[in-house]
PyMOL Python script that loads the backbone (N, CA, C, O; Angstrom):
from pymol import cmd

cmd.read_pdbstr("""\
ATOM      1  N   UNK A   1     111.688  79.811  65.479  1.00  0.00           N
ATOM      2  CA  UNK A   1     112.728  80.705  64.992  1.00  0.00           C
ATOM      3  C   UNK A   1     114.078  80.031  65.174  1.00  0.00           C
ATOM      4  O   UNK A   1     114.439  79.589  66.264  1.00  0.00           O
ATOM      5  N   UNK A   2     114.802  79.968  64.078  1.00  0.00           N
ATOM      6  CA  UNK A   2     116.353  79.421  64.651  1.00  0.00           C
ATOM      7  C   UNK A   2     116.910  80.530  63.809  1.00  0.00           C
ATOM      8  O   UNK A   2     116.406  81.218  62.921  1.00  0.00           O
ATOM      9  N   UNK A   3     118.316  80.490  64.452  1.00  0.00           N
ATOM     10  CA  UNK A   3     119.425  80.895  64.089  1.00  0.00           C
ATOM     11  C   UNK A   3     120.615  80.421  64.118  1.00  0.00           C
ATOM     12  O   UNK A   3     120.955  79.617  64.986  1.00  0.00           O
ATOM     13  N   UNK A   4     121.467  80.868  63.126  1.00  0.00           N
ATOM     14  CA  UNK A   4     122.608  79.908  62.341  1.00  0.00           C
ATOM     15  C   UNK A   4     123.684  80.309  63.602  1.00  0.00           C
ATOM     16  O   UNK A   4     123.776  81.412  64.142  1.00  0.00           O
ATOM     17  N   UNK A   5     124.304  79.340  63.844  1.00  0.00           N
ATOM     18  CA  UNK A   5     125.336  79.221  64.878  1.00  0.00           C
ATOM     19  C   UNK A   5     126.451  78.542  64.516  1.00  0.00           C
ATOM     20  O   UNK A   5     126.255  77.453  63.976  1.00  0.00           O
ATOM     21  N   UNK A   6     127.807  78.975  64.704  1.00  0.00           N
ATOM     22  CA  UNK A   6     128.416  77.762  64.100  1.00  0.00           C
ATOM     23  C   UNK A   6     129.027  77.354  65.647  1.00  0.00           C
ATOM     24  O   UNK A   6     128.999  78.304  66.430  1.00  0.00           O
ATOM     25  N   UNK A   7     129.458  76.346  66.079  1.00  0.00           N
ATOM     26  CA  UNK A   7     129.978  75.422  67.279  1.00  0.00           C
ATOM     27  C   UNK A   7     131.041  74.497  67.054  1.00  0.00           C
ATOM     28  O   UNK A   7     130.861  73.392  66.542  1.00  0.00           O
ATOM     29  N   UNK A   8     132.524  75.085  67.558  1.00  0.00           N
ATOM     30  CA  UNK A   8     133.655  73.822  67.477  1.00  0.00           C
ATOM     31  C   UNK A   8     133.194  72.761  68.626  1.00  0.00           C
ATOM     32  O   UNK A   8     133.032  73.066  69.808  1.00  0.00           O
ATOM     33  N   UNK A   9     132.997  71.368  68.032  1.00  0.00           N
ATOM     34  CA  UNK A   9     133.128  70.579  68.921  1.00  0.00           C
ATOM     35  C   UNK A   9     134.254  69.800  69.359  1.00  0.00           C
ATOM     36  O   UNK A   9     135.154  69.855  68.521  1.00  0.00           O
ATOM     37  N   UNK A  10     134.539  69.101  70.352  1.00  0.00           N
ATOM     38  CA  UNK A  10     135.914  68.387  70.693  1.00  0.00           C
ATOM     39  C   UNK A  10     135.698  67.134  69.628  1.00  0.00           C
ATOM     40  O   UNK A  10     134.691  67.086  68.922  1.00  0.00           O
ATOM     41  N   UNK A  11     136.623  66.236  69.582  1.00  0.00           N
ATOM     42  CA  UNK A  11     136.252  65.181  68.881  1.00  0.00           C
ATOM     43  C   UNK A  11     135.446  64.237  69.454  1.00  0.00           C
ATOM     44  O   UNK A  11     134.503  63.643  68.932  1.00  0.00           O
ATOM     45  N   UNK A  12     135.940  64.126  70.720  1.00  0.00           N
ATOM     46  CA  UNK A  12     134.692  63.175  71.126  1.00  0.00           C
ATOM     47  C   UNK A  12     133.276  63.354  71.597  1.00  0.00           C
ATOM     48  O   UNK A  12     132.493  62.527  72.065  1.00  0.00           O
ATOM     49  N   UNK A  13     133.159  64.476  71.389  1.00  0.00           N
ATOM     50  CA  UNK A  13     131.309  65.262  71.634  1.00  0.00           C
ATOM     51  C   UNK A  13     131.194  64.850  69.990  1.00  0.00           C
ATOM     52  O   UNK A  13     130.184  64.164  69.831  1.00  0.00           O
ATOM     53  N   UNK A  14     131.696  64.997  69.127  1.00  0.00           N
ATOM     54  CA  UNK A  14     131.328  65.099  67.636  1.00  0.00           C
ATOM     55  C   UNK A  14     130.786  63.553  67.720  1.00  0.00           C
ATOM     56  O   UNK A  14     129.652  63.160  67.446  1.00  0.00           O
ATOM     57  N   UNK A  15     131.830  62.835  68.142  1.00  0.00           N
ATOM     58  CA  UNK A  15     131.702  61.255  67.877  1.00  0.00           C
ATOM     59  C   UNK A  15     130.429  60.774  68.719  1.00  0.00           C
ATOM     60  O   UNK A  15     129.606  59.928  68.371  1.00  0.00           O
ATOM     61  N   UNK A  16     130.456  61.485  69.869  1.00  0.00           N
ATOM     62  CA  UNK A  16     129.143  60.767  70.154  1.00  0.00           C
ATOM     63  C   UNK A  16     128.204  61.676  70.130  1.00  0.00           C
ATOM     64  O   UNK A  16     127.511  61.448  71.122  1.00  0.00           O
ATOM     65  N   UNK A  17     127.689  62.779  69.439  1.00  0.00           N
ATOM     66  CA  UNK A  17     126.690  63.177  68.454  1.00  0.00           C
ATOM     67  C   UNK A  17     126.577  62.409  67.583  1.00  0.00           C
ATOM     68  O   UNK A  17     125.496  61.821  67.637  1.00  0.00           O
ATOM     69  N   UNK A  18     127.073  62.182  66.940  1.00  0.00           N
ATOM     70  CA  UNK A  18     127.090  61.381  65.536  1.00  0.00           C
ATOM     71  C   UNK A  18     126.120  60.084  65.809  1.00  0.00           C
ATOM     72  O   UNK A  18     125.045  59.759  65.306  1.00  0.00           O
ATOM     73  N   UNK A  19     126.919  59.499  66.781  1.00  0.00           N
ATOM     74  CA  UNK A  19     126.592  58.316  67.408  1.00  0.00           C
ATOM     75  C   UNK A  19     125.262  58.122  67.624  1.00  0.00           C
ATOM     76  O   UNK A  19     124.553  57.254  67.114  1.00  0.00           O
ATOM     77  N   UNK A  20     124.891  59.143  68.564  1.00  0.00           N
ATOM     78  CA  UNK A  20     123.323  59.451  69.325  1.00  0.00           C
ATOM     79  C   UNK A  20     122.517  59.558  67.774  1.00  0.00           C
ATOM     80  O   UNK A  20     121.864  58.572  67.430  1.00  0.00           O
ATOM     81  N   UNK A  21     122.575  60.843  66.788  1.00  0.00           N
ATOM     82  CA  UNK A  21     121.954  61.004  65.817  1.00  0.00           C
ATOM     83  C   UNK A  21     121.722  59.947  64.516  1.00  0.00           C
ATOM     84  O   UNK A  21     120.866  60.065  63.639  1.00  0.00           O
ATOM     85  N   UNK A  22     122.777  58.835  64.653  1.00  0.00           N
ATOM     86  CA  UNK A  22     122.355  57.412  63.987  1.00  0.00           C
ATOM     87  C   UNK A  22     121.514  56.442  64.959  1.00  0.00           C
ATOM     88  O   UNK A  22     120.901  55.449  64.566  1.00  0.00           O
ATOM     89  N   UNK A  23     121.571  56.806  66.038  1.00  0.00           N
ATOM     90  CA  UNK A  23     120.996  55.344  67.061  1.00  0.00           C
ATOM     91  C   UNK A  23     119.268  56.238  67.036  1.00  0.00           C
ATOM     92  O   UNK A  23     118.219  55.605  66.916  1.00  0.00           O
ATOM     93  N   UNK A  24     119.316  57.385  67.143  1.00  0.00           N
ATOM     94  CA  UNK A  24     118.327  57.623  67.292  1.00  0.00           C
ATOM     95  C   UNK A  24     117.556  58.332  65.616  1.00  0.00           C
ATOM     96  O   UNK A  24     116.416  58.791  65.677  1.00  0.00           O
ATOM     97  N   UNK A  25     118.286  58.334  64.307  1.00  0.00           N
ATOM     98  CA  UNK A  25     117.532  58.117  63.250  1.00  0.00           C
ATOM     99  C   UNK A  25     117.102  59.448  63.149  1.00  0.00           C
ATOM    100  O   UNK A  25     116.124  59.803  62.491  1.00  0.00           O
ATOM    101  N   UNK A  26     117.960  60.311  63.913  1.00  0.00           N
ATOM    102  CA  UNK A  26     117.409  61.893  63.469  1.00  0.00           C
ATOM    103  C   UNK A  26     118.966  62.468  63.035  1.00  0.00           C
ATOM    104  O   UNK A  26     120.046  61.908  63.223  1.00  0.00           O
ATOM    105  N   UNK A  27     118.651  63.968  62.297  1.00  0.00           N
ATOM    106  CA  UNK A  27     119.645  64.583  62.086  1.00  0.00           C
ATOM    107  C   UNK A  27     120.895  65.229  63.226  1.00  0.00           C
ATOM    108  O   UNK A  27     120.519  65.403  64.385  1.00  0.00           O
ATOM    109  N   UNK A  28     121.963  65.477  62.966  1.00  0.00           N
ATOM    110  CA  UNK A  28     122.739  65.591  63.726  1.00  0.00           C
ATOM    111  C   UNK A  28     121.960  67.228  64.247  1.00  0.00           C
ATOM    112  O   UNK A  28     121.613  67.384  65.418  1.00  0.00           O
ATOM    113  N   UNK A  29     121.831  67.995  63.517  1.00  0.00           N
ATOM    114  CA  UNK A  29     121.141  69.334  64.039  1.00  0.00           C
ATOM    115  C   UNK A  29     120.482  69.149  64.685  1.00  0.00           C
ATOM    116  O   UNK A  29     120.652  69.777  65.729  1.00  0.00           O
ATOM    117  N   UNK A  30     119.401  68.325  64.659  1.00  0.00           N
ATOM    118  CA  UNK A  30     118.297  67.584  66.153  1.00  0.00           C
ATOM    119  C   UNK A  30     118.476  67.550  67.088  1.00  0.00           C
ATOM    120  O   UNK A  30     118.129  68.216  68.064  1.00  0.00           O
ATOM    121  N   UNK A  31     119.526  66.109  66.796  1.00  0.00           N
ATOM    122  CA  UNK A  31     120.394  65.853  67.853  1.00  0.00           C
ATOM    123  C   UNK A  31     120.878  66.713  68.686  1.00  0.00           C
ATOM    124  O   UNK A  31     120.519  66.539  69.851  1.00  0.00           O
ATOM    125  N   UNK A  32     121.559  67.565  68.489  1.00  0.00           N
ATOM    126  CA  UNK A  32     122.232  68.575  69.176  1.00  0.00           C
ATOM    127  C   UNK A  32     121.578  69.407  69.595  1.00  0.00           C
ATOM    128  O   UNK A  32     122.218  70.101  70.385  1.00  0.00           O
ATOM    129  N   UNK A  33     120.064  69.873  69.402  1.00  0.00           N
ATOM    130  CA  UNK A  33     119.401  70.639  69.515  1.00  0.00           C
ATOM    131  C   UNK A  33     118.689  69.759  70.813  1.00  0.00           C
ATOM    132  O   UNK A  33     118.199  70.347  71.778  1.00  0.00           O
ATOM    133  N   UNK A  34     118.706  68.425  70.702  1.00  0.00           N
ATOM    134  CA  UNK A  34     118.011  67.737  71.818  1.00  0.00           C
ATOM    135  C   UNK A  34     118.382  67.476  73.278  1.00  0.00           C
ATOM    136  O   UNK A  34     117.790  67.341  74.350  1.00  0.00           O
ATOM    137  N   UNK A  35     119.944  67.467  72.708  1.00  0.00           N
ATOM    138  CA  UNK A  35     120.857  67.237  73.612  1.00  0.00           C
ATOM    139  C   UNK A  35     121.014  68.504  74.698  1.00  0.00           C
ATOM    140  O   UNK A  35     121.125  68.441  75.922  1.00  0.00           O
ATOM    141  N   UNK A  36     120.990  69.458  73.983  1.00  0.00           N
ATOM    142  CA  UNK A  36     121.206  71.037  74.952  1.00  0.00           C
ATOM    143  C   UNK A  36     120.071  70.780  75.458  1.00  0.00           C
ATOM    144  O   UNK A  36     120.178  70.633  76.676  1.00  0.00           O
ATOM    145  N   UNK A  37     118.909  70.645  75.042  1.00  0.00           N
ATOM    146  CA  UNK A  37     117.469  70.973  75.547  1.00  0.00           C
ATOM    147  C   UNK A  37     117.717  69.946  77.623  1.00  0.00           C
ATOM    148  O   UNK A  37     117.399  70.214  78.782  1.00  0.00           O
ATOM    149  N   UNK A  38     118.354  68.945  76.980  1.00  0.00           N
ATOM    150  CA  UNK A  38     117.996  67.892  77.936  1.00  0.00           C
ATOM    151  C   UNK A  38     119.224  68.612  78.756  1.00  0.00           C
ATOM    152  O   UNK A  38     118.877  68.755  79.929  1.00  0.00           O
ATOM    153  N   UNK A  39     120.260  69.002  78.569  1.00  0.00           N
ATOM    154  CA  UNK A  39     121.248  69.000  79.483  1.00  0.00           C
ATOM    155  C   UNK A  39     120.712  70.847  79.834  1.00  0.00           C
ATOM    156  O   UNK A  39     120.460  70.793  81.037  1.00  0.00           O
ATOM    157  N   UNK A  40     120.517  71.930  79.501  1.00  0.00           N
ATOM    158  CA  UNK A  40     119.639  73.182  80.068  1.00  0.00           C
ATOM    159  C   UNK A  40     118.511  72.248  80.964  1.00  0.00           C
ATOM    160  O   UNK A  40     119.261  71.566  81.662  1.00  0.00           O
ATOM    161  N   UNK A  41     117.863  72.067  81.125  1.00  0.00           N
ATOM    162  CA  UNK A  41     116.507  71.211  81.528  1.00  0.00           C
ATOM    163  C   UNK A  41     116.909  71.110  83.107  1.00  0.00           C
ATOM    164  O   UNK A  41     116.303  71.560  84.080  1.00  0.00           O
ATOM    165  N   UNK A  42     118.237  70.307  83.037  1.00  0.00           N
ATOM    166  CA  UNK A  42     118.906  69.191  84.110  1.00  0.00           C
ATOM    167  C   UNK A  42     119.358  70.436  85.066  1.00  0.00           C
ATOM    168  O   UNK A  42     119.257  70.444  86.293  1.00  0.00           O
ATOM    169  N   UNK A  43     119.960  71.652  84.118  1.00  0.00           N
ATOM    170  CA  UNK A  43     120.503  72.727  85.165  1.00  0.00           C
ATOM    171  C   UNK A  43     119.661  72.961  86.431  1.00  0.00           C
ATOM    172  O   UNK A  43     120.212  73.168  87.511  1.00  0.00           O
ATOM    173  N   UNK A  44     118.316  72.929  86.295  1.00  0.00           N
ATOM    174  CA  UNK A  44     117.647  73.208  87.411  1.00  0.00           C
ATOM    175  C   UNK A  44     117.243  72.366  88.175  1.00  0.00           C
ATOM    176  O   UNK A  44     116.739  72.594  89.275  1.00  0.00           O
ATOM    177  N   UNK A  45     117.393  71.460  87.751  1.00  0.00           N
ATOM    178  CA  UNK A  45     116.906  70.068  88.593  1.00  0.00           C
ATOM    179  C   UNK A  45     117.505  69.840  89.877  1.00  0.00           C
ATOM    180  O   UNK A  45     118.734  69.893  89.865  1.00  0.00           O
ATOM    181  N   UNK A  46     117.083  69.653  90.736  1.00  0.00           N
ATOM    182  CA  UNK A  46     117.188  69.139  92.332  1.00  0.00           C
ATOM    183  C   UNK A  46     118.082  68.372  92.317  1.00  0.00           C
ATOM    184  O   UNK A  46     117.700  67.494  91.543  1.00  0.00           O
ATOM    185  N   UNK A  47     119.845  67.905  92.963  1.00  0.00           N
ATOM    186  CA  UNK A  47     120.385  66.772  92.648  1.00  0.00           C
ATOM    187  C   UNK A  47     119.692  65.288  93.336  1.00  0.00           C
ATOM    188  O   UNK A  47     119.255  65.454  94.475  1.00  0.00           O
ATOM    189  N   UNK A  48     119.582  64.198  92.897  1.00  0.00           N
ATOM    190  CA  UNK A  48     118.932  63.478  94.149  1.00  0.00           C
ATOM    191  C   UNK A  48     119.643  63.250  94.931  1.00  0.00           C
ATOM    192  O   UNK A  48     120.859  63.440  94.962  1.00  0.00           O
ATOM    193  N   UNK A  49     118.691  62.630  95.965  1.00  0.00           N
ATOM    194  CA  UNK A  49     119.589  62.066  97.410  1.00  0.00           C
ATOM    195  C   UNK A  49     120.881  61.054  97.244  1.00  0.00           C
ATOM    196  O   UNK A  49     120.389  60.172  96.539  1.00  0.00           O
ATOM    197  N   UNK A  50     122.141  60.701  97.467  1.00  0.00           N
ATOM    198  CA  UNK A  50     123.089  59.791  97.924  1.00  0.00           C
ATOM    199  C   UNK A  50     122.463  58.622  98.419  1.00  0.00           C
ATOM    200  O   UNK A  50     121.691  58.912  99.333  1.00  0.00           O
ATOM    201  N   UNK A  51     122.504  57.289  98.140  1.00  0.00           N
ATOM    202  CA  UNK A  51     121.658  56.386  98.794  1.00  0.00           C
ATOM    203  C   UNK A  51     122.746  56.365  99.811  1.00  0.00           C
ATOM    204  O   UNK A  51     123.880  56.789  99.590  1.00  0.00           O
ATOM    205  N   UNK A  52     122.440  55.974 100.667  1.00  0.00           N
ATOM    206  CA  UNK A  52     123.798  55.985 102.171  1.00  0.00           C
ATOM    207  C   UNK A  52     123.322  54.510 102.697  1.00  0.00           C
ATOM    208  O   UNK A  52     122.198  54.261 103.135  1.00  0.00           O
ATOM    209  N   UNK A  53     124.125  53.821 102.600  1.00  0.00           N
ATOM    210  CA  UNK A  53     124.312  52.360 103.404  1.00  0.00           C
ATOM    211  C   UNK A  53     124.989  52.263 105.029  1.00  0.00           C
ATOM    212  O   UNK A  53     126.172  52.432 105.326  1.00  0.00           O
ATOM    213  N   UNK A  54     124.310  52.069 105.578  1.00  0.00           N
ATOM    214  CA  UNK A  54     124.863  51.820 106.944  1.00  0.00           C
ATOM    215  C   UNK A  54     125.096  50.456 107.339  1.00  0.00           C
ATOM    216  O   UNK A  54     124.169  49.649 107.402  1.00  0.00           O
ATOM    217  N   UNK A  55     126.360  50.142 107.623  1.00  0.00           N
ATOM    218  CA  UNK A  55     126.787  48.803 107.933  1.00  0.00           C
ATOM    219  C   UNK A  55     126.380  47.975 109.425  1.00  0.00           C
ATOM    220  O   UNK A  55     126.921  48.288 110.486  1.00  0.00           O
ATOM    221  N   UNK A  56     125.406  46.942 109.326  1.00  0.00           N
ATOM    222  CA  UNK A  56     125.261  46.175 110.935  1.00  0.00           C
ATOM    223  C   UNK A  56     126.135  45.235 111.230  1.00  0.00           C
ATOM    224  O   UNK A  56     126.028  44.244 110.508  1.00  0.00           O
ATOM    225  N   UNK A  57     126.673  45.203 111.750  1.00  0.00           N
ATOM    226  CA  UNK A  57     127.031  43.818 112.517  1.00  0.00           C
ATOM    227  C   UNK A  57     125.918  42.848 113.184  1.00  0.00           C
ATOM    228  O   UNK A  57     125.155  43.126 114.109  1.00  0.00           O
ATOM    229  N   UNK A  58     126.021  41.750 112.535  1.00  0.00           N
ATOM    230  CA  UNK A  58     124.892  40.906 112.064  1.00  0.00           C
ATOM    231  C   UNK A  58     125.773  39.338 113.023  1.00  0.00           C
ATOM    232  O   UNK A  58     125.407  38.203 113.327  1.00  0.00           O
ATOM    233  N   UNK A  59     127.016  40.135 113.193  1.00  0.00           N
ATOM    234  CA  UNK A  59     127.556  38.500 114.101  1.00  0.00           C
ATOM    235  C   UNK A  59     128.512  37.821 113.462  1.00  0.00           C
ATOM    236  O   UNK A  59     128.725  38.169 112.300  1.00  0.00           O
ATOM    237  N   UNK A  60     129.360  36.650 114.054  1.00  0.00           N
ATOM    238  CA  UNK A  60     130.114  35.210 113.159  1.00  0.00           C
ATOM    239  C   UNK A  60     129.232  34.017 113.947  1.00  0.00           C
ATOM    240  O   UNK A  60     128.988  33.795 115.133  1.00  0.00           O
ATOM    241  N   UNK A  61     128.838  33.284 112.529  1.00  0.00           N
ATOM    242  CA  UNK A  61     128.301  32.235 112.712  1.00  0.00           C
ATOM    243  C   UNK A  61     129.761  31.238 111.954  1.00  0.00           C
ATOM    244  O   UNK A  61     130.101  31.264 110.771  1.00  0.00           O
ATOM    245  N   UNK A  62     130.359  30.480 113.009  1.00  0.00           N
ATOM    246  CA  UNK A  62     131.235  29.909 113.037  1.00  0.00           C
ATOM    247  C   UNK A  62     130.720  28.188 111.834  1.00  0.00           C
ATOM    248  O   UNK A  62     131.343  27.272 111.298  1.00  0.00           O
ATOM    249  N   UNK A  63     129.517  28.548 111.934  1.00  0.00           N
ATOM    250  CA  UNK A  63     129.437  26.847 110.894  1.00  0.00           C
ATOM    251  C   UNK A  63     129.174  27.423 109.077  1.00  0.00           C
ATOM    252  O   UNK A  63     129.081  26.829 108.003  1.00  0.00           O
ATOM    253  N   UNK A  64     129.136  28.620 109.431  1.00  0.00           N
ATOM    254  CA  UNK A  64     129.011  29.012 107.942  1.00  0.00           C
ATOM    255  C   UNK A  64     130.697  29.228 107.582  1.00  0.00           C
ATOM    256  O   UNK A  64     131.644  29.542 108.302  1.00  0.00           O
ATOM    257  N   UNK A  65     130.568  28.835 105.796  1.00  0.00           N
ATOM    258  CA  UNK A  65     132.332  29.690 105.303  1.00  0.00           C
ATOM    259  C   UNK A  65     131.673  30.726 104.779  1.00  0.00           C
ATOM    260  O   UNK A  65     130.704  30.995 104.069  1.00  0.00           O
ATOM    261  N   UNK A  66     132.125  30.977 105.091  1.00  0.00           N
ATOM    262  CA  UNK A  66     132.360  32.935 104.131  1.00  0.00           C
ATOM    263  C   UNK A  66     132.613  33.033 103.103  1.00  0.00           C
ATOM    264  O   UNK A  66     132.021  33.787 102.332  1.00  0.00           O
ATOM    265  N   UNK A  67     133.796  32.122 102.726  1.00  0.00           N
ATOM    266  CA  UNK A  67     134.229  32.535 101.654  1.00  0.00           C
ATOM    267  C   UNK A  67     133.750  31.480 100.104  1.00  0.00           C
ATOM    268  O   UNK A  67     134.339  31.636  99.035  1.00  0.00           O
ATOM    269  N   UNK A  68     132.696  30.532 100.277  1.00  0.00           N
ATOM    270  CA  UNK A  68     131.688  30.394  99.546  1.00  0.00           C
ATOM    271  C   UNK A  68     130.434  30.834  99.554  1.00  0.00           C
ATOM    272  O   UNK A  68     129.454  30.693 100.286  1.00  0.00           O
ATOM    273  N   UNK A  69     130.673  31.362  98.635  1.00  0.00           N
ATOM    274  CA  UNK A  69     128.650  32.185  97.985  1.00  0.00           C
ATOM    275  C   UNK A  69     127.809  30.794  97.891  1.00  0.00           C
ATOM    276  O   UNK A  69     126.831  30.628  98.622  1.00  0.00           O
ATOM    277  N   UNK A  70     128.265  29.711  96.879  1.00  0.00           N
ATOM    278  CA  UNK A  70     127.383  28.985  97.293  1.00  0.00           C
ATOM    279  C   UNK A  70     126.860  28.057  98.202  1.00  0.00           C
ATOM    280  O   UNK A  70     125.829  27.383  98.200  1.00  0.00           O
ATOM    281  N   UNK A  71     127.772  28.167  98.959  1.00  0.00           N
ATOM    282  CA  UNK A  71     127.403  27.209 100.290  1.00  0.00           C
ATOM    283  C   UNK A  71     126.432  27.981 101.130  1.00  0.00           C
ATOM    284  O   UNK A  71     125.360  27.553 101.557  1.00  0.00           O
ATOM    285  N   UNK A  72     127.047  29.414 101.348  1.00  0.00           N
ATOM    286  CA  UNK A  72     126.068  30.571 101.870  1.00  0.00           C
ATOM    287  C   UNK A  72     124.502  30.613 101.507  1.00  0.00           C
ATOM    288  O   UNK A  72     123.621  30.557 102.365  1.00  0.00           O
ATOM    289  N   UNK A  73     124.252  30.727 100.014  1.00  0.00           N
ATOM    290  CA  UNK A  73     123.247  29.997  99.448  1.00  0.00           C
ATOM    291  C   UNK A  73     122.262  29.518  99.608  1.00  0.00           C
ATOM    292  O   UNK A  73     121.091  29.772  99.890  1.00  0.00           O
ATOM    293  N   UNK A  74     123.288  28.298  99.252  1.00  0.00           N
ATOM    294  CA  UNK A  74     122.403  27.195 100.205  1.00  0.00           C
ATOM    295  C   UNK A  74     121.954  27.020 101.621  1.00  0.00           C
ATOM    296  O   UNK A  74     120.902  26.685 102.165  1.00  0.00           O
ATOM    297  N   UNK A  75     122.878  27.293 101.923  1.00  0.00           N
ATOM    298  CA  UNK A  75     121.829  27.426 103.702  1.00  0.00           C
ATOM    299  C   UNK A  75     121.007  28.799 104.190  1.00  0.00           C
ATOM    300  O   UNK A  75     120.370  28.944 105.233  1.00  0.00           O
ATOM    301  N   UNK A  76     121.180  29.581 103.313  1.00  0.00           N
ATOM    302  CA  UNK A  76     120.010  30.583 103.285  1.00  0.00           C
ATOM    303  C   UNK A  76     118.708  30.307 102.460  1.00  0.00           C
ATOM    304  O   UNK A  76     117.746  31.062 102.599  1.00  0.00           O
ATOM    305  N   UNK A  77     118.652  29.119 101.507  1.00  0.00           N
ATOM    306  CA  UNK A  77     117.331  28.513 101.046  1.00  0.00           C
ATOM    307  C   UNK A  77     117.176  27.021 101.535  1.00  0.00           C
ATOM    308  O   UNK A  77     116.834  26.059 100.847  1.00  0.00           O
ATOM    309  N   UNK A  78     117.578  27.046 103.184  1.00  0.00           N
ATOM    310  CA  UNK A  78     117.037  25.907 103.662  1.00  0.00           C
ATOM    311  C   UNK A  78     115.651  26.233 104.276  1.00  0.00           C
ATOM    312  O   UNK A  78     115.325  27.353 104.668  1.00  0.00           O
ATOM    313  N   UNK A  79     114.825  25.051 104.315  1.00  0.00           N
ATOM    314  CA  UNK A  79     113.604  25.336 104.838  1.00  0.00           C
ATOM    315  C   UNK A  79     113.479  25.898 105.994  1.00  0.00           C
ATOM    316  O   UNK A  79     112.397  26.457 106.173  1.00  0.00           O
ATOM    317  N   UNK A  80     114.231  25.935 106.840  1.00  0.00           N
ATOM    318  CA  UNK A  80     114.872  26.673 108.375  1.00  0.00           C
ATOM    319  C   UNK A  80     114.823  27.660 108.624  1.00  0.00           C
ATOM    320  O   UNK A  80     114.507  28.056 109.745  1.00  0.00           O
ATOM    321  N   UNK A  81     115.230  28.662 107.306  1.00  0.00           N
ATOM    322  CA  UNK A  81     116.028  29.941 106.881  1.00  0.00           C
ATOM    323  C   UNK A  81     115.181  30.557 106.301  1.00  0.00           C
ATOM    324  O   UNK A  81     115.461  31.713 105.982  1.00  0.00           O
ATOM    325  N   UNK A  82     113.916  30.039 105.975  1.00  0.00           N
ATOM    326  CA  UNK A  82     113.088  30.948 105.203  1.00  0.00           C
ATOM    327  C   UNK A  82     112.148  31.551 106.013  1.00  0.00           C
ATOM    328  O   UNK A  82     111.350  32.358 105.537  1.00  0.00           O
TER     329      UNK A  82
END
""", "prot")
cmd.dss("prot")
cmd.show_as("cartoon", "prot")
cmd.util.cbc("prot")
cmd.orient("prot")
């Protein structure tokens, strides 16, 4: 069953409807019809977890520079280091 709706969009929801409904080779009515589906859907969804990084102090190793990646690198793919 559908029913006729009419919907002002902003310009840039229009533009990237448009967008979505050429990349994806369906009609813009689809489109938009796909788009609510997926974003209603999401309303209930669980948010996921925050990945949370906790920082160690791991030390200064005074023979390494720091401030080359590749020197770092390299002495992390010495046979020593592996």
């Amino acid at each position: 069953m559908s029913i006729g709706t009419e919907v002002t969009l902003d310009d840039d929801v229009s533009e990237r409807v448009k967008q979505e409904s050429r990349v994806r080779g369906t009609s813009v009515r689809d489109t938009v019809n796909n788009l609510i589906r997926v974003g209603l859907n999401n309303l209930d969804a669980k948010p996921r977890r925050t990945l949370e990084i906790r920082p160690t102090h791991m030390g200064h190793r005074p023979e390494l520079n720091y401030d080359s990646v590749d020197s770092l690198l390299e002495y992390g793919e010495t046979e020593q280091h592996r």
